[in-house]
N, C-alpha and C positions, 0 to 999 in steps of 0.2 A: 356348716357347724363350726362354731371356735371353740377354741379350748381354753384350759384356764393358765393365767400366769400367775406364777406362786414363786416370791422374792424372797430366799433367804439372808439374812443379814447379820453381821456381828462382829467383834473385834475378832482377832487370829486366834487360836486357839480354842475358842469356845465351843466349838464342834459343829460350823454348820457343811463341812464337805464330807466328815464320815457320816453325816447323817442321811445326809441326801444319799451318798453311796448302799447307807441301810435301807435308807427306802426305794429304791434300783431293785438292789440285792434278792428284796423280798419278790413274793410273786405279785407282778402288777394287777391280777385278778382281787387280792387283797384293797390297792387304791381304788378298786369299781371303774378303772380306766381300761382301755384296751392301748393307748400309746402314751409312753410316760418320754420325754427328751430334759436330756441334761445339759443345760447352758453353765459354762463358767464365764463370771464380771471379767478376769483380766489373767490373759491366756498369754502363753511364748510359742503359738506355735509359727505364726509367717513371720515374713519381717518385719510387718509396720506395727508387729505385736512387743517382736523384740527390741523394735527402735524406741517406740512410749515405754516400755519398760528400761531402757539406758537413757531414758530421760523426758523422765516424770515430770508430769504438770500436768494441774487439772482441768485446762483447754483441751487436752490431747486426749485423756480420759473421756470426756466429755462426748469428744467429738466420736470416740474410738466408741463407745455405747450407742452411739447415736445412731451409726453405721450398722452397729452389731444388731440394732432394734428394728430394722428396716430391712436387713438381708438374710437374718438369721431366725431371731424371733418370731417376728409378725406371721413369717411363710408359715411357719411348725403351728402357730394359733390357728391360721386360717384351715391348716390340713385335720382339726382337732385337737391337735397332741396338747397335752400337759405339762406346759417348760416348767422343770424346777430352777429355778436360775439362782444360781451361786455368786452371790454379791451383784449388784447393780448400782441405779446413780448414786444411792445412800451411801456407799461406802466413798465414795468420794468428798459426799457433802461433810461427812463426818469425819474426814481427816485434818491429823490437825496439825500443823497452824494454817495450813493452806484454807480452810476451811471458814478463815477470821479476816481473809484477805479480800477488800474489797471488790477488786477487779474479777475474784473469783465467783462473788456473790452475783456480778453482773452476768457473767458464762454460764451459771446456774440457770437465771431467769432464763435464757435465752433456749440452755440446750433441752430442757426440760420440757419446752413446747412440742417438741418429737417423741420424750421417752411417753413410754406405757404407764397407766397406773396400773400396780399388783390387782388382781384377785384377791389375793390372801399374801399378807404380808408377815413373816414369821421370825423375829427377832429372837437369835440364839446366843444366851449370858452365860458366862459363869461368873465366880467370885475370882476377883484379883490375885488371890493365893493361890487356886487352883489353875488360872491363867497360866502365871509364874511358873509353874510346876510343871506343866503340860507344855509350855513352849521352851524349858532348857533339855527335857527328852529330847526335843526329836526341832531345835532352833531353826534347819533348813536354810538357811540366808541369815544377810548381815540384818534385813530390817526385822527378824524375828528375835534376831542376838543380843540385838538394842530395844526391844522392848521387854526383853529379859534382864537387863541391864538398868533399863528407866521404866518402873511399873506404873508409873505417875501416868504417862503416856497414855497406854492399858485403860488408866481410868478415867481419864480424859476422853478418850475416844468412845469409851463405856455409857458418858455423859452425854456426847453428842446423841450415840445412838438413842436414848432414850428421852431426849428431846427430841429428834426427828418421829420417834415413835408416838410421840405424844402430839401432834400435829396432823398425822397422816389421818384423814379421812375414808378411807377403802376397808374393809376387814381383815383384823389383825389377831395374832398371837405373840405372846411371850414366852419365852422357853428357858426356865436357870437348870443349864446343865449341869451343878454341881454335884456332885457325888453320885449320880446317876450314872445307869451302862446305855452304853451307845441301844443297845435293845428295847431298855424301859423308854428313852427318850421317843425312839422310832414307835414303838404303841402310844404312847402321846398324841407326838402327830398325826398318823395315822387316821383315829379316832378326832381330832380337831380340824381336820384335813375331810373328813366326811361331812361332818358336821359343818363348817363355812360354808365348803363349796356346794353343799346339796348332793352329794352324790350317794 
């Protein structure tokens, strides 16, 4: 039996890791799953995690998903389980300037023939001033500092996502977490989370 892959997506702040944590939280009998697994896109926990993290490039990313998709993912699909995966190739393709860079465009084609297509693909927004707001609480690092700094960024990266969302072919949702509690958004999905996947 396999299971489903379910891609969450979105610039920082918007809330797609307390949400997946809300729908953990809750009881998995709720998802109609019996094994729910939580992947995160880009982790510090070995070395070769902390090494592409002191030096970022989108080959390395690429390459580091690619691995993560084959040793980590595929096994948990096969055993049934339900990856919620917290950021994947998207958040790559949507970075930007890297993103506009030729060379880059070529590593896409390439690494792309290894990743997965989502199940259910779940793009989570908010609005630029609530972005802003929600990422000088709680900045965490310098790249959250700087895009607290430069919101233009924010909306730029906001743009990509929703031209990659605008392409993808697999079954999708939209989600503008504005003004919304982490609770009302998790019955959302939840409910749109039955509904795609059949369950």
């Amino acid at each position: 039996m396999r299971g489903n892959f379910v891609v969450f997506e979105g610039v920082s702040g918007s809330g797609k890791t307390s949400l997946i944590e809300e729908l953990i939280r809750r009881d998995q009998a709720s998802l109609s799953y019996s094994k729910v697994s939580y992947s995160k896109g880009f982790e510090r926990n070995s070395f070769l995690e902390r090494l592409i993290n002191q030096h970022p490039s989108s080959l390395a990313y690429y390459a580091y998903l690619t691995l993560k998709t084959f040793t980590k993912i595929k096994p948990k699909l096969r055993q049934g389980y339900v990856v919620l995966q917290d950021r994947y190739v998207y958040s790559v393709d949507s970075f930007a300037p890297d993103c506009y860079r030729y060379h880059n465009e070529l590593f896409r084609k390439l690494f792309k023939l290894f990743m997965l297509q989502p199940d259910l693909y779940i793009h989570i927004s908010a609005s630029a001033d609530e972005l802003v707001k929600r990422l000088s609480v709680n900045p965490r690092d310098n790249y959250r500092a700087g895009l607290v700094k430069n919101p233009e960024k924010l909306i730029q990266s906001e743009n990509n996502y929703r031209a990659i969302y605008q392409r993808l072919g697999c079954q999708k949702y939209s989600l503008d977490t504005t003004g919304k509690s982490i609770e009302q958004c998790a019955d959302e999905l939840l409910t749109i989370m039955r509904w795609k996947l059949k369950c």
